[in-house]
N, C-alpha and C positions, 0 to 999 in steps of 0.2 A: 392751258386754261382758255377761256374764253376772251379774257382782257387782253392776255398774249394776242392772240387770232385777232380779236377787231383792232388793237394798236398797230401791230403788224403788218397784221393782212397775210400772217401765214399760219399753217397748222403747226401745234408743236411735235407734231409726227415728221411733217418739214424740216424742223429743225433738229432732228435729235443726229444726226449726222455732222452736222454742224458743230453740236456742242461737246460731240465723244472728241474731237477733233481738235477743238481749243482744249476740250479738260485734259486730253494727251498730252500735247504742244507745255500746257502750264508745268502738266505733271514732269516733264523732260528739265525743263528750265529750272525745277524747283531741285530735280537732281545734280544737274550739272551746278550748280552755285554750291551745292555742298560738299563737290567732287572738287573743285576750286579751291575752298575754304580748305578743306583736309589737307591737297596736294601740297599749299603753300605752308602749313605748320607743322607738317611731317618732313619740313629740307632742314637739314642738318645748317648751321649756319656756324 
């Protein structure tokens, strides 16, 4: 948007590489916390 570009000072065509990149990154962490969770209530104890 335009508020983006003049706050920034970049295109959000700039940024969209950027943001597939965090929203990967987020998406990974949001798997692995529930691969965590499962691993620890699936040990027999």
């Amino acid at each position: 948007t335009m508020v983006l570009q003049n706050d920034t000072g970049y295109k959000p065509s700039e940024l969209k590489d950027c943001a597939h990149i965090i929203h990967d990154l987020q998406l990974n962490k949001r798997q692995s916390t529930l691969l965590a969770v499962r691993e620890k209530y699936n040990q027999h104890k």
